[in-house]
C-alpha positions in Angstrom: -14.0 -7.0 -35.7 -14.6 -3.7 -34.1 -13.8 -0.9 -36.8 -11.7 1.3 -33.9 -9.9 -1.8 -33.0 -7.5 -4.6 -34.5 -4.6 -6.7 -34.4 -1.6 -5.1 -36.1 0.0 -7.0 -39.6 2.6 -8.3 -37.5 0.1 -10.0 -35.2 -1.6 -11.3 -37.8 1.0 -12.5 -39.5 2.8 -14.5 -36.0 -1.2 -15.6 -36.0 -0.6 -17.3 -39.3 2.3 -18.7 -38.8 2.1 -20.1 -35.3 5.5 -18.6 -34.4 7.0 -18.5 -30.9 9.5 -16.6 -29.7 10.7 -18.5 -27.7 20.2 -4.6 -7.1 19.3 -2.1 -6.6 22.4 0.1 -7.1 22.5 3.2 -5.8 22.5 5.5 -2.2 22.6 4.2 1.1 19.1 4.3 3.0 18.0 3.5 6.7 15.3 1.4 7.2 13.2 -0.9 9.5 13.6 -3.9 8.3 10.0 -4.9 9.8 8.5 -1.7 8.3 9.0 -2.9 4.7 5.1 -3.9 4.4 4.1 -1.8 7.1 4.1 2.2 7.1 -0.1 2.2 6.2 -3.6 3.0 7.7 -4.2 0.0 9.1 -7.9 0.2 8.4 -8.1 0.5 4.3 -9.5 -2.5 2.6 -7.6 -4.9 0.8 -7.4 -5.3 -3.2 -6.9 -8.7 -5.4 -4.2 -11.3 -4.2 -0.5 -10.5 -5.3 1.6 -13.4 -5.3 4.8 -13.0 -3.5 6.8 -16.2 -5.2 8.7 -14.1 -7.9 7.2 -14.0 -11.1 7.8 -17.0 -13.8 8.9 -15.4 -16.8 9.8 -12.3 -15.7 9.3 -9.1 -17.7 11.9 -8.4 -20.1 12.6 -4.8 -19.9 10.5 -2.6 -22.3 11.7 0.2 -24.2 10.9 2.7 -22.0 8.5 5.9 -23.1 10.0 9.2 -22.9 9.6 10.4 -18.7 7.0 12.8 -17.8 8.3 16.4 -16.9 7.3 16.8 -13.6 6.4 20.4 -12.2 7.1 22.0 -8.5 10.6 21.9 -7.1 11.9 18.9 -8.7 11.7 20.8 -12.0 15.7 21.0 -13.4 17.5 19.2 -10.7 17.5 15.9 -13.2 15.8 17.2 -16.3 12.4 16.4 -14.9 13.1 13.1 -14.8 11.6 10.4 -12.6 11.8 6.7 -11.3 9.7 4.4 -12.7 7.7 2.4 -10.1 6.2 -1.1 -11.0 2.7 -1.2 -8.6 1.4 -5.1 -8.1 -2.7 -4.3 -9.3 -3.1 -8.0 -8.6 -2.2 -11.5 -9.3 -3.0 -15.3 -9.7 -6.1 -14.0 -12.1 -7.3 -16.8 -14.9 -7.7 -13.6 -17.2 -7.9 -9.5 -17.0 -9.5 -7.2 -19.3 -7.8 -4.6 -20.7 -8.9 -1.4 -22.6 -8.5 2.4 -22.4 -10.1 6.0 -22.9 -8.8 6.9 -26.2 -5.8 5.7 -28.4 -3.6 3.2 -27.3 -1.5 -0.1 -28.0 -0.9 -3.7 -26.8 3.0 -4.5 -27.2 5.3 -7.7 -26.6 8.9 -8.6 -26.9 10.3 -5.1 -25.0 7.8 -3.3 -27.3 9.1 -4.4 -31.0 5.9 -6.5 -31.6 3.0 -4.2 -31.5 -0.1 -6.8 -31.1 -3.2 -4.4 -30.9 -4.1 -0.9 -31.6 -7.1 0.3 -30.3 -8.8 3.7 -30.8 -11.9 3.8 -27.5 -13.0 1.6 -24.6 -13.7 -1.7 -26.0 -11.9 -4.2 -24.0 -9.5 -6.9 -24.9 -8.6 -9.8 -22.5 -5.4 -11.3 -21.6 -5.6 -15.0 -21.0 -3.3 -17.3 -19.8 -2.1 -21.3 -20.4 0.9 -22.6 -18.7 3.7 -19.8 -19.2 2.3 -18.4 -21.9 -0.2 -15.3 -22.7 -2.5 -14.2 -25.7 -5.1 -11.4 -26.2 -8.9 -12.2 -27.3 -11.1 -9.5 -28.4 -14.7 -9.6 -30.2 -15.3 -12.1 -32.3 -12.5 -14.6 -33.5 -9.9 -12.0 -32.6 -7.3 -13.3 -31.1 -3.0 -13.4 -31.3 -1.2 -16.3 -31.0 0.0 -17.9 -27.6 3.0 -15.7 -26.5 5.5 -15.8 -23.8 5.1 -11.8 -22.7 4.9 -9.6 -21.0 2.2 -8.2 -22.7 2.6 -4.2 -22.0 -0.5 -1.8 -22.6 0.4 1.8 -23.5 -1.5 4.7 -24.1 -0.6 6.5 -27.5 -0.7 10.0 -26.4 -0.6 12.0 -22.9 -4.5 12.3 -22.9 -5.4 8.2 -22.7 -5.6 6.3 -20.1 -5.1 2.5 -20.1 -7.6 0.7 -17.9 -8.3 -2.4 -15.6 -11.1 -3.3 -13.5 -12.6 -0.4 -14.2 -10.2 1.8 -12.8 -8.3 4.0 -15.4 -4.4 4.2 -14.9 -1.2 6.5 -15.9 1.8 5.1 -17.3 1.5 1.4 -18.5 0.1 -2.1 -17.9 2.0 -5.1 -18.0 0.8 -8.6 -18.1 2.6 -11.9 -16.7 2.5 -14.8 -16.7 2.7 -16.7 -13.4 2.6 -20.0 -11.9 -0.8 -19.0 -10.4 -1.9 -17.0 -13.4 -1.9 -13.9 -14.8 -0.3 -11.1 -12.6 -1.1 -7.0 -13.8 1.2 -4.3 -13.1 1.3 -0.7 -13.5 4.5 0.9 -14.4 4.5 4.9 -14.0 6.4 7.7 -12.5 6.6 8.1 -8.7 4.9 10.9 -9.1 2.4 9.9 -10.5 2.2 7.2 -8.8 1.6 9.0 -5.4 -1.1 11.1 -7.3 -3.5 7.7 -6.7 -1.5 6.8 -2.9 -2.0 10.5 -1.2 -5.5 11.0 -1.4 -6.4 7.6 -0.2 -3.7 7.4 2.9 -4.5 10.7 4.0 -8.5 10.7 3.1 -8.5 14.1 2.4 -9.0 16.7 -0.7 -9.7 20.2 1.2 -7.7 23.2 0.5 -7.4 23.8 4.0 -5.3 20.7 4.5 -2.9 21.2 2.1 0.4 21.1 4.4 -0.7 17.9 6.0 -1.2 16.6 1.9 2.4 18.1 1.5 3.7 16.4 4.6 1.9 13.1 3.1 3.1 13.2 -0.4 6.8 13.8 1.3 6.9 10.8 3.7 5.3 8.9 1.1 7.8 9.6 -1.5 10.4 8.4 0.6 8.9 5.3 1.2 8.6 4.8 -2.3 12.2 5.5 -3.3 13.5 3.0 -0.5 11.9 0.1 -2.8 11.8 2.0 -6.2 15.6 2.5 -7.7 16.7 4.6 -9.7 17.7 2.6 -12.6 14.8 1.1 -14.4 17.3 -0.8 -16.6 16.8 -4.3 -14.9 13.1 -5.0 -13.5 12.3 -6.3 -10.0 12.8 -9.9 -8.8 9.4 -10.2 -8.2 8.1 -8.2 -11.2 7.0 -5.6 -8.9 8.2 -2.8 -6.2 5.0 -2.7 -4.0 1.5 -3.7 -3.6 -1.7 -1.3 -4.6 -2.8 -2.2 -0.6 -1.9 -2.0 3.0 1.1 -4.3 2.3 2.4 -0.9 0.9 0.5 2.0 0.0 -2.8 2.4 -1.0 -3.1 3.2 -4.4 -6.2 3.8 -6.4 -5.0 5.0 -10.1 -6.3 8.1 -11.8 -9.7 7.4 -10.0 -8.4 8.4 -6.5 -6.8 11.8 -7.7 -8.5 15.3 -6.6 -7.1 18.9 -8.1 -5.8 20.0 -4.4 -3.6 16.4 -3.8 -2.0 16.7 -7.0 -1.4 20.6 -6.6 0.3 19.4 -3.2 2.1 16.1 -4.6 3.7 18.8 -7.3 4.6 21.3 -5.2 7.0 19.1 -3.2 8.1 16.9 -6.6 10.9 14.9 -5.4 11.5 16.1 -1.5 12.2 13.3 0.9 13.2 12.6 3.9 16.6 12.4 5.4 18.2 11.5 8.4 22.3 12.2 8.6 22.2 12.5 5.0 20.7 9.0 4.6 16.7 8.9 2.6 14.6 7.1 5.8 11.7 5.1 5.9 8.8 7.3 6.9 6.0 5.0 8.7 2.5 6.5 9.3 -0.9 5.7 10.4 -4.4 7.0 10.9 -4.0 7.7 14.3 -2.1 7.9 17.2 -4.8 9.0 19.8 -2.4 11.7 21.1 1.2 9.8 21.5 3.1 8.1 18.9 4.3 4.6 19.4 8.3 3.4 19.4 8.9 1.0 16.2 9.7 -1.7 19.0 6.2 -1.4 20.3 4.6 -2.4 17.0 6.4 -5.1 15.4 8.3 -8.1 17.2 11.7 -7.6 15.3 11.8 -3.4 14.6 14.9 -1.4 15.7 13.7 1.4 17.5 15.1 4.9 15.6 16.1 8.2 16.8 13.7 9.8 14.1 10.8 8.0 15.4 10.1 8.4 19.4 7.3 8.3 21.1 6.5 11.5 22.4 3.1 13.7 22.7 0.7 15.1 20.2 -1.3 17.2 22.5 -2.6 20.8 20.7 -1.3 23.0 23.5 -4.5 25.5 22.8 -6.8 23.0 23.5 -5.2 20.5 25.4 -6.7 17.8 23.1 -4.9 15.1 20.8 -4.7 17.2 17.5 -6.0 14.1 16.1 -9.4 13.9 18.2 -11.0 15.1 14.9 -10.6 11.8 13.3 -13.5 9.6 13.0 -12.4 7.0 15.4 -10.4 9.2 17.9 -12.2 6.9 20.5 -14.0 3.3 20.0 -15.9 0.4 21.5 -15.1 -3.1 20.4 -17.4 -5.9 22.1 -16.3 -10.0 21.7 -18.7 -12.5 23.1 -17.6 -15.6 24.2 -17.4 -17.3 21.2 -15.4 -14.8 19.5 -13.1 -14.8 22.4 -12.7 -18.4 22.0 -11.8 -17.5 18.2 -8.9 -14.9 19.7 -7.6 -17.7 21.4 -7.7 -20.6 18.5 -5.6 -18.1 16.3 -3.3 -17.4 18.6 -2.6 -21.1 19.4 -3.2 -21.9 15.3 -0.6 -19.8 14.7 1.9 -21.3 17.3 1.9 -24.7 15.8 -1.3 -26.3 17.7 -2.9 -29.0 15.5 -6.1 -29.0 17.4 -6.7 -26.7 19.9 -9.1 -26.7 22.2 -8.7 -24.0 25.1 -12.3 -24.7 26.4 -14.2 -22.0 28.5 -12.3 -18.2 29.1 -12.5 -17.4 32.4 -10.5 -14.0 32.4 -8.7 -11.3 30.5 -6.3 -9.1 31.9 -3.2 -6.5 30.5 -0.3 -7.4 32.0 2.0 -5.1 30.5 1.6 -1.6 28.9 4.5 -0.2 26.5 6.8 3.6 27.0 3.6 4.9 24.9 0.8 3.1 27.3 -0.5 1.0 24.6 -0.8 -2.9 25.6 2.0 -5.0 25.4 0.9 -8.3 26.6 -2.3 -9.7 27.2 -3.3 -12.5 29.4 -6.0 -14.8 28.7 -6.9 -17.6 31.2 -8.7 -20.7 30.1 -9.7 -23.6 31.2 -7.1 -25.7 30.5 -4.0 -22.7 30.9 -2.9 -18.8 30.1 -2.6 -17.5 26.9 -0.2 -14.5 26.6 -0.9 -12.2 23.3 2.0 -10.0 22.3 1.0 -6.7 20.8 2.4 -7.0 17.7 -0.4 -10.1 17.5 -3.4 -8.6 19.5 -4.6 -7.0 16.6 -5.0 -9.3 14.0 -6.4 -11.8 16.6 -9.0 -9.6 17.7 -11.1 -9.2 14.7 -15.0 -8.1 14.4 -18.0 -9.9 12.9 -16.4 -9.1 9.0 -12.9 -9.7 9.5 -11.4 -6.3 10.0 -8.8 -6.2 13.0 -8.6 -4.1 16.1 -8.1 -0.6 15.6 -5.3 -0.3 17.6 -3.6 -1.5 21.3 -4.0 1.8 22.8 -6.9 0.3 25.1 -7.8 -0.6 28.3 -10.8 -3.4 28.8 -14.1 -1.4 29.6 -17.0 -4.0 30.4 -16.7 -8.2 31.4 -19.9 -10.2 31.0 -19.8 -13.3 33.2 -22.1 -16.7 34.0 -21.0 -19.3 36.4 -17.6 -18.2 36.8 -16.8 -17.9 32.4 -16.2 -14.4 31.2 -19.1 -14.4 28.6 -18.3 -11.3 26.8 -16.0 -8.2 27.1 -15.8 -4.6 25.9 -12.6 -2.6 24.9 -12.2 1.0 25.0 -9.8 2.4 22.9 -8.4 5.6 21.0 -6.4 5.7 18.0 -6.6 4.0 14.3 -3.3 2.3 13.5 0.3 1.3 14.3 0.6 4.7 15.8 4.4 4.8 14.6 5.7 7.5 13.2 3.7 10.8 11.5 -0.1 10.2 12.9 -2.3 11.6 9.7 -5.5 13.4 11.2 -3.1 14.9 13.7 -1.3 16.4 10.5 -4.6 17.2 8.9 -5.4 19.0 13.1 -1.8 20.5 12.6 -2.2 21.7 9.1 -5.7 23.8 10.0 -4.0 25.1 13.1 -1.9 26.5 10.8 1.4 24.9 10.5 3.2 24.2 7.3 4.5 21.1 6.5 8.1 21.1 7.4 6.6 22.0 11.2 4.6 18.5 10.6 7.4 16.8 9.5 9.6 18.3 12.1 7.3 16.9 14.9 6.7 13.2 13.5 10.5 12.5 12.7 12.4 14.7 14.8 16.0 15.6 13.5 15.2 14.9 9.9 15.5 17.2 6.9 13.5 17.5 3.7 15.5 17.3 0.6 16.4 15.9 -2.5 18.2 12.4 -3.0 18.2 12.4 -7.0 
């Protein structure tokens, strides 16, 4: 046994014996129903699976450490106190290791059964048969099978619990699930947007700090549409949001710079509002110089007043303030083969068994959107026309590794053709993303023209207000 870690007398002693023990309330919010997974840079890669079947054996509510004091100006409008988000890490995993930076515990049964205390890094694993969990360390170490959650917590403000090699605020919890074992972080929002901010927005320079403001804001509001107030009773699922581009990416302590967590504190618990309701606030990379309408994204969005598709053109320059980003403007080329691939999904996904569209002999836009991006696209086989909607041309056109189109704002550049086939095609496009709502390097172009945050905010949702909601 390792001399800075061990399983506590009461572990040992269930070891012995073998024994087992066996809505959201709150303020009224509008939201786009179709934007519940969607307000995220498109292009950020994804993490582990997360089931989305809730959770068998659901965690029983812990009790709770004391909240974090959070600084800026949330300070004294609730005591400091925050809402406790639960962030899906992953899911469906035979096992996860578990350990932490300094001094810390493993607890079970709402925290009245400490299991482990351990003292450094050396991990422990959770492992998983049926329903039921136990922890394994070196040697024969090992408590008894358990129903959970198992919940890993750091013994003083200076540790950090960690998984995959990523350290963590707040808390772990393990589960039990029908596809294995699913890991959870349970923190602060504000702390929890310390790991989402500089991942969104890609940024940690001083001289971006309003667009890091105007980040940490809209995401905060997305966060408290799915995170409640009351931490009493625990999700369905086991979990408010993903730690990917289902959500918001989130990268735990690892991801946090000096500058982003200046920014996420000076703005501690502003949000958005529109008519003294908290809003969803969608976002994307971005938006190649003219936002996109909700509609003009996804199939079943409502469009909103706060979110029109208007201009984003730096009057000094005359230039999308978002020409700075990496991909203002891209290339993508599909030979004929992966043009027959666009096709197979698209028919895949419609119910076709076996489908076989043969050669392509054209491609064609037949219909742009209020923002110019491609609504429909027309592809003519062999055997008939495929339409493609734009909230499915995307995902259909994918490159050599997977990754998806970076956006519909494109026209088709270049056709290759032999004996009457179209053999290959190039799109030209600009933009990275939805292009809904606040486009991020045109707040990042905004920010070192000089504008502070509320001006960025003003232009992406026009007519809301930054406030408070707790």
């Amino acid at each position: 046994m390792n001399p800075s870690t061990h399983l506590t007398d009461a572990a040992q002693w269930l070891q012995r014996s073998g024994t087992r023990r066996k809505r959201l309330v709150g303020y009224s919010v509008l939201t786009l129903a179709s934007i519940v997974t969607g307000a995220v840079v498109a292009c950020a890669p994804l993490a582990p699976n997360v089931p989305t079947t809730p959770a068998q054996g659901a965690a029983s509510t812990s009790a709770a450490p004391s909240r974090p004091t959070v600084r800026g100006e949330r300070a004294g409008v609730l005591g400091g106190r925050d809402r406790m988000a639960r962030i899906a890490l992953a899911g469906g995993l035979p096992s996860a290791k578990v350990s932490a930076t300094g001094a810390w515990e493993i607890h079970e049964l709402g925290g009245r059964t400490t299991l482990v205390r351990g003292e450094g890094r050396e991990p422990w694993q959770v492992e998983r048969k049926g329903g039921l969990l136990r922890i394994t360390g070196a040697g024969n170490d090992r408590t008894p099978w358990r129903e959970g959650p198992f919940v890993a917590r750091p013994s003083n403000s200076a540790t950090y619990v960690q998984y995959a090699g990523k350290r963590y605020r707040g808390e772990l919890w393990f589960t039990a699930t029908d596809t294995g074992v699913m890991v959870v972080n349970r923190l602060p929002v504000e702390d929890y947007l310390r790991g989402v901010v500089p991942l969104e927005l890609g940024t940690r320079a001083e001289v971006d700090r309003s667009a890091l403001e105007a980040q940490a804001i809209a995401a905060r509001s997305y966060s408290y549409i799915r995170v409640p107030r009351d931490d009493a009773a625990p999700p369905r699922k086991g979990w408010h949001m993903r730690a990917t581009v289902s959500n918001q990416v989130y990268g735990g302590v690892e991801a946090e710079a000096p500058v982003v967590n200046s920014a996420i504190d000076a703005t501690a618990g502003l949000v958005l509002q529109f008519g003294g309701l908290l809003v969803d606030a969608p976002y994307s990379a971005s938006c190649g110089g003219r936002s996109a309408l909700p509609s003009e994204a996804w199939s079943d969005a409502q469009d909103q007043p706060y979110l029109p598709s208007h201009d984003d053109t730096n009057p000094s320059t005359g230039r999308p303030f978002c020409e700075i980003a990496p991909r203002a403007g891209w290339t993508a080329s599909f030979d004929e083969s992966a043009l027959t691939d666009v096709v197979m999904r698209h028919l895949k996904a419609a119910g076709a068994r076996s489908p076989s569209p043969g050669a392509i002999a054209a491609l064609k836009v037949n219909d742009r959107s209020a923002s110019g991006r491609v609504r429909s696209l027309q592809v003519s086989t062999e055997r008939g026309d495929v339409t493609l909607q734009a909230n499915e041309i995307r995902a259909l056109f994918r490159d050599a590794r997977g990754a998806i189109l970076s956006s519909t704002y494109f026209s088709v550049d270049r056709e290759s053709r032999e004996r009457g086939h179209l053999t290959g095609v190039t799109l030209r496009g600009t933009g990275n993303g939805h292009g809904v709502g606040m486009c991020q390097w045109g707040a990042i172009g905004r920010a070192r023209a000089g504008q502070d945050y509320r001006t960025i905010l003003r232009h992406y949702y026009p007519g809301t207000v930054v406030g408070f909601v707790d």
